[in-house]
ZANUFI-792621 format. One record per residue (C-alpha): x, y, z; residue in one letter; residue number from 1. Coordinates in steps of 0.001 Angstrom, whole numbers, m for minus. Layout:
residues N
REC     east    north       up  res    n
REC        X        Y        Z    a  NUM
...
This chain:
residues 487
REC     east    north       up  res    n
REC    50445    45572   105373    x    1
REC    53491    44237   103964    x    2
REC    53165    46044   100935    x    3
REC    53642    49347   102745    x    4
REC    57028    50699   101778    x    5
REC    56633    49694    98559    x    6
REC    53187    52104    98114    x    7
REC    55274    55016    99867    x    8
REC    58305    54461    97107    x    9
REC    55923    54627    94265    x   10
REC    53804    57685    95332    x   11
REC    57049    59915    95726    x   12
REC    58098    58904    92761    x   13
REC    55421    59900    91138    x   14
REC    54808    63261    92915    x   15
REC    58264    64029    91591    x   16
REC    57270    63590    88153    x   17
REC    54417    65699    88266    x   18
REC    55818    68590    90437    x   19
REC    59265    68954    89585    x   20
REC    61025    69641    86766    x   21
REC    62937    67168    85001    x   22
REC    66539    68730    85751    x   23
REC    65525    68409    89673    x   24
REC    67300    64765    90836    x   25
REC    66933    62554    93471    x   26
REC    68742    63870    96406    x   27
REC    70078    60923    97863    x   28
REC    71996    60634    94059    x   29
REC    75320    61017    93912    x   30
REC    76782    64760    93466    x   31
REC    77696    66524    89429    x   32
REC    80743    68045    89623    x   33
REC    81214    70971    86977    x   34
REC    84154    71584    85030    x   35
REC    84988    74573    82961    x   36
REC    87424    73383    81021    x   37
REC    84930    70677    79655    x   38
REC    81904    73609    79104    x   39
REC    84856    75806    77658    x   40
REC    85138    73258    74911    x   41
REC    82003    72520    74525    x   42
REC    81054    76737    73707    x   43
REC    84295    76063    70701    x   44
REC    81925    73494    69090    x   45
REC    79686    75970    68696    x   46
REC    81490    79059    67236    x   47
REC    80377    80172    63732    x   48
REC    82427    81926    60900    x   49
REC    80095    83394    59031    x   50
REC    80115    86304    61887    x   51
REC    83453    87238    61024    x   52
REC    82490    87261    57439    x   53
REC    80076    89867    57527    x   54
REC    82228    92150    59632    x   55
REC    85400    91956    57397    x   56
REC    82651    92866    54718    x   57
REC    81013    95775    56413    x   58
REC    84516    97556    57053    x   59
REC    85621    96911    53357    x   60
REC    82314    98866    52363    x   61
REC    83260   101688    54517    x   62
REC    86894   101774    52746    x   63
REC    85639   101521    49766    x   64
REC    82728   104064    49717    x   65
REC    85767   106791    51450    x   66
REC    88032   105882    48594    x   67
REC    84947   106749    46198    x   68
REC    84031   109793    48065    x   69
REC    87574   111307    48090    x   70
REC    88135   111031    44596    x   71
REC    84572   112650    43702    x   72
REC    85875   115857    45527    x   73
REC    89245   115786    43867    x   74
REC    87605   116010    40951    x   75
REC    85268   118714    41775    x   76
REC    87830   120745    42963    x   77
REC    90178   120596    40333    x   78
REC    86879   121960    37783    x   79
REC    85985   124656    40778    x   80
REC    86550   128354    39096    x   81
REC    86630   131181    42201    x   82
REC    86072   134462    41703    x   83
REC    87570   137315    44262    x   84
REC    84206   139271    44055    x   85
REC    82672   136376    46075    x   86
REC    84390   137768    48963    x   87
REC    83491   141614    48816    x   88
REC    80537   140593    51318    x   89
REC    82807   139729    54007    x   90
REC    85311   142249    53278    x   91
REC    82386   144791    53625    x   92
REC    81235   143272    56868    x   93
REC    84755   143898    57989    x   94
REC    84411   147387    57534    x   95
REC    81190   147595    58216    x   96
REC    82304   146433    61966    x   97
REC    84769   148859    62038    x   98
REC    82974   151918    61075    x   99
REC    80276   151221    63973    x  100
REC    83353   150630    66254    x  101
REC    84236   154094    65054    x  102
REC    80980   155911    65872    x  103
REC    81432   153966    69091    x  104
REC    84473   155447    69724    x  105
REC    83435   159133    68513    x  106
REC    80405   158781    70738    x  107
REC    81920   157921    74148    x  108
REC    84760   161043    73247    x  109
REC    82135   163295    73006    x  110
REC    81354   161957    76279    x  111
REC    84087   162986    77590    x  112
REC    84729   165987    76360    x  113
REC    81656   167398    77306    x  114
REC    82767   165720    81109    x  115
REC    86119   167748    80671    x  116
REC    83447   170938    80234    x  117
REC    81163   170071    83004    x  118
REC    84172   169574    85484    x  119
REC    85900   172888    84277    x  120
REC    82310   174922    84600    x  121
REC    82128   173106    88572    x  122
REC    85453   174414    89086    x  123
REC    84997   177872    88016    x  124
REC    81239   178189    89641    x  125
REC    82728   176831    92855    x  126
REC    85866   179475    92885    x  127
REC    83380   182289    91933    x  128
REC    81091   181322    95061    x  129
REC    84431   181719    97299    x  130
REC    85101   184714    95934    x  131
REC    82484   186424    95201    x  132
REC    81658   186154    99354    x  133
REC    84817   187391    99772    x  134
REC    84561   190137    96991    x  135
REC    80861   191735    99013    x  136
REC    82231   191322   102136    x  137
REC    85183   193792   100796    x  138
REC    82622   196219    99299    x  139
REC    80599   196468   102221    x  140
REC    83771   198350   103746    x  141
REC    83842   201660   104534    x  142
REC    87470   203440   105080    x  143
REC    88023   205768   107657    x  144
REC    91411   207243   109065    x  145
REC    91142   208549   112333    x  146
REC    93316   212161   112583    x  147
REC    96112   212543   114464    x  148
REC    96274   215875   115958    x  149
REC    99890   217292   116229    x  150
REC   101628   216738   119643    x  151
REC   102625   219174   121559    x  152
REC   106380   219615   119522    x  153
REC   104368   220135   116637    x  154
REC   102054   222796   117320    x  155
REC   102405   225734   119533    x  156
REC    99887   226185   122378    x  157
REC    99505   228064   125849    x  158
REC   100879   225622   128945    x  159
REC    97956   226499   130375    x  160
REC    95802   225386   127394    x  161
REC    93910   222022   129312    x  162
REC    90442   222351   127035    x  163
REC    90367   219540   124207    x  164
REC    90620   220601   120481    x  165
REC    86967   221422   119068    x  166
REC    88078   219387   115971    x  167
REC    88955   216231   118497    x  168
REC    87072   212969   117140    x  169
REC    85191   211022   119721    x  170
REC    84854   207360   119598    x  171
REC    82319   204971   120229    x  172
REC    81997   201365   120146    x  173
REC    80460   201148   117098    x  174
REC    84031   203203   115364    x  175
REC    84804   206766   114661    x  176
REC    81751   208715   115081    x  177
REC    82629   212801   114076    x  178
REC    82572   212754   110208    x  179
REC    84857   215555   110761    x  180
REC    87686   213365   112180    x  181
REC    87731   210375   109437    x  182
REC    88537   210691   105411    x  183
REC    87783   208230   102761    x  184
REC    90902   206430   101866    x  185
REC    91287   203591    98850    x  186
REC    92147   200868   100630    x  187
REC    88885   198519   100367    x  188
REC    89377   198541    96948    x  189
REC    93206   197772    96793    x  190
REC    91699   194989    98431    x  191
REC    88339   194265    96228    x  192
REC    91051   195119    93005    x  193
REC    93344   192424    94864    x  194
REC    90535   189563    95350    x  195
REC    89687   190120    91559    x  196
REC    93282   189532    90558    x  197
REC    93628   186467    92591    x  198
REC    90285   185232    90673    x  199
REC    91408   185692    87201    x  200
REC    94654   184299    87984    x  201
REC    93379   181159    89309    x  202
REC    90537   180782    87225    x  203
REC    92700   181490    84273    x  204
REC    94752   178677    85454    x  205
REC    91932   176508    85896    x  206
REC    90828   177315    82130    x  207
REC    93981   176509    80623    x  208
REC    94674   173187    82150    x  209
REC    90764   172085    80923    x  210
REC    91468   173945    77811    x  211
REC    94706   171634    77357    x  212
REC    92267   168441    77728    x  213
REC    89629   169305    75933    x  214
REC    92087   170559    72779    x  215
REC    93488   166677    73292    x  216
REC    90493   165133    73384    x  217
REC    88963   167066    70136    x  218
REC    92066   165753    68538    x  219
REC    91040   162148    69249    x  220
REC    87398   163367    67738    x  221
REC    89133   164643    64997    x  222
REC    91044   161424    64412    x  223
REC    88439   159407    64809    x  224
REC    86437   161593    62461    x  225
REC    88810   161208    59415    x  226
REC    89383   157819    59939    x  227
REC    85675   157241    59794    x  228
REC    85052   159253    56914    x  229
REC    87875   157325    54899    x  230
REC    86138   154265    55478    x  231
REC    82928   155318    54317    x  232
REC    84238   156989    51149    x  233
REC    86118   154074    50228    x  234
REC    83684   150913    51011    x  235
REC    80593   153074    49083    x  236
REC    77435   150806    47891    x  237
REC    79505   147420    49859    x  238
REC    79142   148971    52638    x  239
REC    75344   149271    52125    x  240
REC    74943   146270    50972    x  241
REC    76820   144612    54342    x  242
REC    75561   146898    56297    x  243
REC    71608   146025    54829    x  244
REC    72990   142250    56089    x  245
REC    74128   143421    59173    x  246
REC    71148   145726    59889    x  247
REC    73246   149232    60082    x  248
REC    69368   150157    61825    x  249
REC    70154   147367    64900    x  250
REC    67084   147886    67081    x  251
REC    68977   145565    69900    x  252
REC    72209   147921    69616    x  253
REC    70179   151226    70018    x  254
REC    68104   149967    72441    x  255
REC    71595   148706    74337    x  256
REC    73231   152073    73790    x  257
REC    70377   153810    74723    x  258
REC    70109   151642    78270    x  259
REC    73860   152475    79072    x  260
REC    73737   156036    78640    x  261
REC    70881   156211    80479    x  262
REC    72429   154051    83265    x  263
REC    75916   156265    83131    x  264
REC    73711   159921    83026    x  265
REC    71834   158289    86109    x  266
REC    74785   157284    87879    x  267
REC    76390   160695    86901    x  268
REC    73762   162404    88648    x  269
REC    73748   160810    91956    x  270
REC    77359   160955    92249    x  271
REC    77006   164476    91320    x  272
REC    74999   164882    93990    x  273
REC    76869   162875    96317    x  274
REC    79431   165377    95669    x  275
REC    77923   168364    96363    x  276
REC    76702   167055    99428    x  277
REC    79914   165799   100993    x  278
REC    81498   169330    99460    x  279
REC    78802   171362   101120    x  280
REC    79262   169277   104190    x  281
REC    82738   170372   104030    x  282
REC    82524   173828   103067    x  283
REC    79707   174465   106166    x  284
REC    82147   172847   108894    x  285
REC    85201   174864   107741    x  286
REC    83327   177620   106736    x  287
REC    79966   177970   108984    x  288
REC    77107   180272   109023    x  289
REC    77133   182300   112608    x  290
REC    73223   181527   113530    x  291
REC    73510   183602   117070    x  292
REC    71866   186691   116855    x  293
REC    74644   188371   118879    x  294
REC    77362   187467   115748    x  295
REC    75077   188205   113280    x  296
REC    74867   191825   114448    x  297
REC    78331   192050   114851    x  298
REC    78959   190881   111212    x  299
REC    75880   192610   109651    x  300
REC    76988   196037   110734    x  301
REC    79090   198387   108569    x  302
REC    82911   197605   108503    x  303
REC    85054   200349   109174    x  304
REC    88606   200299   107914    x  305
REC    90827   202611   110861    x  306
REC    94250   203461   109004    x  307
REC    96146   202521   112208    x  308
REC   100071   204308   112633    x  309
REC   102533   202657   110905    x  310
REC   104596   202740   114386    x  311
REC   102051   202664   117431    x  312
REC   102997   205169   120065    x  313
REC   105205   207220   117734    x  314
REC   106993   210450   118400    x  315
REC   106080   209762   122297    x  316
REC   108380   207223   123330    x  317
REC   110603   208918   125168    x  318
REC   108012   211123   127118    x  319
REC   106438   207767   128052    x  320
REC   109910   206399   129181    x  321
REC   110279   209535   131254    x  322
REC   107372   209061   132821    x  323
REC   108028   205526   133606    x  324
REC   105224   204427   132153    x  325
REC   107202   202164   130110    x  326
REC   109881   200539   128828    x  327
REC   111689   200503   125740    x  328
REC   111154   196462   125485    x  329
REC   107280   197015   126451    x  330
REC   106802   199552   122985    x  331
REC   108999   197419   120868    x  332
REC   106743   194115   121992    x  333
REC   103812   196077   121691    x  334
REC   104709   197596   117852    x  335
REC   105992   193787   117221    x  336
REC   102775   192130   118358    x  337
REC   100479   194418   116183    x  338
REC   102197   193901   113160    x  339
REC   102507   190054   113530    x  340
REC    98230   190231   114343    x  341
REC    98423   192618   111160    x  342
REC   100463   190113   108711    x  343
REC    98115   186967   109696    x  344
REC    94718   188584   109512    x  345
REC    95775   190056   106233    x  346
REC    96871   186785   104651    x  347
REC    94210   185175   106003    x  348
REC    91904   187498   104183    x  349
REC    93310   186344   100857    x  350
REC    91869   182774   101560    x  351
REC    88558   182366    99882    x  352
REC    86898   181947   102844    x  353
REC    82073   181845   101652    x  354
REC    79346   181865   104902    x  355
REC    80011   184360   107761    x  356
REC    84010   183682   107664    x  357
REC    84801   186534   104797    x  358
REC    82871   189401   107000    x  359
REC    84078   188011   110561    x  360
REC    87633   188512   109237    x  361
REC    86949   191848   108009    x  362
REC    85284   192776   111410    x  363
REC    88251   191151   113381    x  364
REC    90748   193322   111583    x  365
REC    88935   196277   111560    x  366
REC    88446   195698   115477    x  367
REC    91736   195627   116160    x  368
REC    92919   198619   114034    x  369
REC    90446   200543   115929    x  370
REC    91851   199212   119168    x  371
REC    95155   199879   118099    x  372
REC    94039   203780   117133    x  373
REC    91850   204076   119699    x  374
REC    94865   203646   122257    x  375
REC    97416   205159   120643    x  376
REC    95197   208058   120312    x  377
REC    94178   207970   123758    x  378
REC    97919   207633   125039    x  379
REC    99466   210389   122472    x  380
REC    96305   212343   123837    x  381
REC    97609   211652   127495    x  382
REC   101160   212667   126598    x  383
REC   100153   215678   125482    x  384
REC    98477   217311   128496    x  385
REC   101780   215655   130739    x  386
REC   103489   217579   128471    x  387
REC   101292   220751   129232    x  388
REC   101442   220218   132964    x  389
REC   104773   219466   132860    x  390
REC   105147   223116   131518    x  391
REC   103043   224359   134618    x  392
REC   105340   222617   137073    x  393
REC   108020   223569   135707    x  394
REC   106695   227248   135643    x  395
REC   105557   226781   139514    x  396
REC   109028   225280   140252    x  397
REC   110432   228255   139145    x  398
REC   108538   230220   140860    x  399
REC   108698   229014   144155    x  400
REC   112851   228514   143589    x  401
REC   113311   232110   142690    x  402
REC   111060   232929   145916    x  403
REC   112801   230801   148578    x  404
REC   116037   231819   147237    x  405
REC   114497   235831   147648    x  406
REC   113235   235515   151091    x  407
REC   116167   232882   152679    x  408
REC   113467   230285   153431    x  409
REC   114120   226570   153105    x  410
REC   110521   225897   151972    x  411
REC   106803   226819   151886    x  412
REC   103844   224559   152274    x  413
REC   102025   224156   149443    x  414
REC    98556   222036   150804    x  415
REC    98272   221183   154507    x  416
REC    94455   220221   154121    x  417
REC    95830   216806   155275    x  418
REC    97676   217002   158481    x  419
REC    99086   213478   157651    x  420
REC   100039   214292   154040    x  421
REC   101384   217670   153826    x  422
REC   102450   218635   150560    x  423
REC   105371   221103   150670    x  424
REC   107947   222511   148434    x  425
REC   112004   222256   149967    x  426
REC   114627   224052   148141    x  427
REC   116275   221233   146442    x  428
REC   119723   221999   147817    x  429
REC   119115   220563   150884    x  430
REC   119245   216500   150993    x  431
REC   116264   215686   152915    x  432
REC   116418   212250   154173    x  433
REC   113072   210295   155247    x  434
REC   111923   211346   158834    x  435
REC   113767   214403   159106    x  436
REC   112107   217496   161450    x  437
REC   110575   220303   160059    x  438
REC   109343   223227   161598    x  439
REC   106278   225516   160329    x  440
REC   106060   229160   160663    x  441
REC   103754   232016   160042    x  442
REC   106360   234479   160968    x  443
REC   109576   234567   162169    x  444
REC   108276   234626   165968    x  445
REC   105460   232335   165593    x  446
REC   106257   228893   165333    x  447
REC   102827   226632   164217    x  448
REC   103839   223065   164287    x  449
REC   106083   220391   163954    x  450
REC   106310   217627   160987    x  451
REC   108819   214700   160088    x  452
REC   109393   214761   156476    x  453
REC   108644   211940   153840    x  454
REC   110140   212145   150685    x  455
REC   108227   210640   147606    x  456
REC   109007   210654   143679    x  457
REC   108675   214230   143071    x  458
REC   107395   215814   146305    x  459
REC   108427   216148   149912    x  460
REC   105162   215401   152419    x  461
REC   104710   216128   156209    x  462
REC   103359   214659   158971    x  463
REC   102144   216471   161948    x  464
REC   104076   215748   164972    x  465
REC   102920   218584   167373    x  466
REC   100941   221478   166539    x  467
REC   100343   224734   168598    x  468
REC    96231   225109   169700    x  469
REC    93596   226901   168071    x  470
REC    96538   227201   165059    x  471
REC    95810   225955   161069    x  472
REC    98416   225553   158339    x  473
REC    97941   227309   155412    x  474
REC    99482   227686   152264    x  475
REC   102675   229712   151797    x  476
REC   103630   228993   155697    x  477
REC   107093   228662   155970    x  478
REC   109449   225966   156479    x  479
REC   112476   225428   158744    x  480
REC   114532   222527   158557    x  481
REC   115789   221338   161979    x  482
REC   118956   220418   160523    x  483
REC   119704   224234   159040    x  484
REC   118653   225399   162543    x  485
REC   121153   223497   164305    x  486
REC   123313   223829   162463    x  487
């Protein structure tokens, strides 16, 4: 048992032999302290020249093997004989590249041009719609004049003459109806000789100003075209030979070519159509078709062109202004408004209206001039049988004048079928005032009745005040003013 320590001692120390390695050390040691300094010049010890040897040797190889090199090609190139046919080839290729560039070129004016023809042909089809519309519409007119029968200064007649000319026109609705009253006149086709002047002239100008592009652009061609054939006469059998390096038959260039001009005709046809669709969108809402079936009889029948007076109510004014039927303002406002509704429909006939526009303006003005004749018919009509009875009253007037005066009476009665609106005739001598007496005889013994006197425009009326029994008032009874008998 003494001996125990002294086994422990030993069998660590040899476990540590046989388990660790060697650089392991006893832990209860002392500690190594490690200096770099000392390892530093330790690693010095063990540096070796012959490195740096073999690198200053591998970069004197290198110089020397460049030095070799360099005067090798010096050499060679001072013995190199060049010839300026070796360079044809490239030369060729150069104009090789620009003679496709040409054709390019030429191909894509073509192009154009024929775009410059195509817009000029839209143009012209789209002007010859408008006015061809306009054009039918015009030749679907028929002229008629109505006739305007002499008044009564022009013609002589009998005052008593109340029966209507057997040559008088009557008129309808639907226009002038007596083929005796209406004559063909030229004015339609004025018009139709007009619309076809305003065609050329535009379409003219549309010709020229495509005409002055396309004459540019076939210069350009033209151009293009000499240039092109310059090239080709001067490169000759080079430019075969390039162009047999080149491949002058370039399967990828057609096929690209032929990809884009399909792409642009594709894309030129759906904005063509695009077009038309947003210009026929346009055209409809400006210029529309009347669908109703009341407008499209209105349109649809025949249009009849009135000639209308160049004055309205001429030659009649001052019968009318007699009459007090008018003014002088109310004629020259009527005349004014006519001709104004006259200017505007006529310039608006000269737009190139397509659809149911072109006949709806014809209808509209031949409407009105019909209206217009119509009424100053009917009014120069009216003035004309004023004028006639105007003769008879004035004949009547006479007659009863030149009898009062004869038989001393102040008046006769001239209707007493109303006993409250007696219409008699009072020498005009007297001044009759409203509500004056009146007395009514048969005979100079006989007095019939009594009456206060109204006086209106142009006759004298009487009311029955008192009347005697079982009597009547007839025509021709005569008339006593109270006033003259007081007096």
């Amino acid at each position: 048992m003494g001996n125990e320590k002294q086994v422990k001692r030993d069998l660590i120390e040899k476990s540590k032999s046989e388990f660790l390695p060697a650089e392991f050390h006893d832990p209860d040691s002392g500690v190594v302290t490690y200096s770099i300094e000392e390892e530093y010049a330790k690693t010095q010890k063990n540096r070796s020249l012959r490195l740096y040897g073999f690198v200053l040797l591998f970069f004197a190889a290198i110089a020397v093997a460049s030095l070799v090199w360099i005067v090798v090609l010096q050499r060679q190139g001072d013995n190199l004989v060049v010839d300026i046919s070796d360079f044809k080839d490239i030369k060729a290729l150069d104009v090789v590249n620009r003679i496709k560039e040409l054709e390019t070129r030429i191909n894509e004016l073509k192009y154009e041009l024929k775009a410059i023809y195509e817009k000029r042909d839209d143009e012209l089809a789209r002007l010859n719609r408008e006015f061809r519309s306009q054009r039918e519409a015009l030749l679907a007119v028929d002229d008629e004049v109505l006739h305007d029968e002499p008044t009564g200064s022009e013609k002589e007649s009998s005052v008593f003459d109340d029966e209507p000319s057997s040559k008088e026109a009557s008129v309808t609705g639907a226009g002038v109806t007596e083929e005796s009253s209406v004559v063909t006149t030229s004015s339609s086709k004025d018009e139709v000789v007009a619309v076809d002047s305003r065609f050329r002239s535009k379409s003219g100008t549309i010709r020229d100003k495509y005409d002055l592009l396309a004459e540019n652009k076939k210069e350009e061609i033209r151009k293009a075209e000499e240039e092109l054939e310059k090239l080709r006469k001067k490169a000759g059998a080079d430019v075969e030979s390039a162009g047999a390096i080149l491949g002058e038959k370039d399967e990828l260039y057609n096929l690209q070519m032929n990809k884009m001009r399909k792409e642009y005709e594709d894309q030129k046809s759906e904005t063509t159509r695009k077009h038309q669709d947003e210009l026929d969108q346009i055209v409809n809402r400006y210029n529309p078709h009347f669908n109703e079936s009341r407008l499209q009889a209105i349109i649809g029948r025949r249009v009849i062109n009135v000639r209308i007076p160049s004055e309205v109510l001429s030659g009649i004014e001052k019968d009318l202004q007699r009459e007090r039927a008018v003014t002088k303002d109310d004629i020259s406002q009527l005349r004014r408004s006519v001709s104004d509704e006259m200017a505007l429909l006529k310039k608006l006939k000269t737009v190139p209206y397509t659809n149911s526009v072109p006949r709806s303006l014809l209808h509209m003005e031949s409407f009105t001039k019909i209206t217009v004749a119509i009424y100053d018919r009917i009014v120069t009509k009216l003035i004309e049988r004023v004028r006639r009875k105007n003769s008879m009253i004035n004949a009547y007037n006479y007659a009863f004048s030149s009898k009062v005066k004869r038989d001393g009476e102040n008046g006769f009665v001239l209707d007493a079928r109303n006993k409250n609106r007696i219409i008699m005739y009072i020498d005009d001598t007297y001044e009759i005032r409203d509500g004056d007496t009146a007395y009514i005889f048969r005979s100079d013994e006989s007095e019939i009745a009594t009456v206060t006197i109204e006086k209106g425009p142009d006759l004298y009326y009487g009311k029955v005040v008192t009347m005697s029994a079982d009597a009547r008032i007839n025509p021709f009874d005569k008339i006593m003013l109270k006033v003259v008998r007081e007096r």
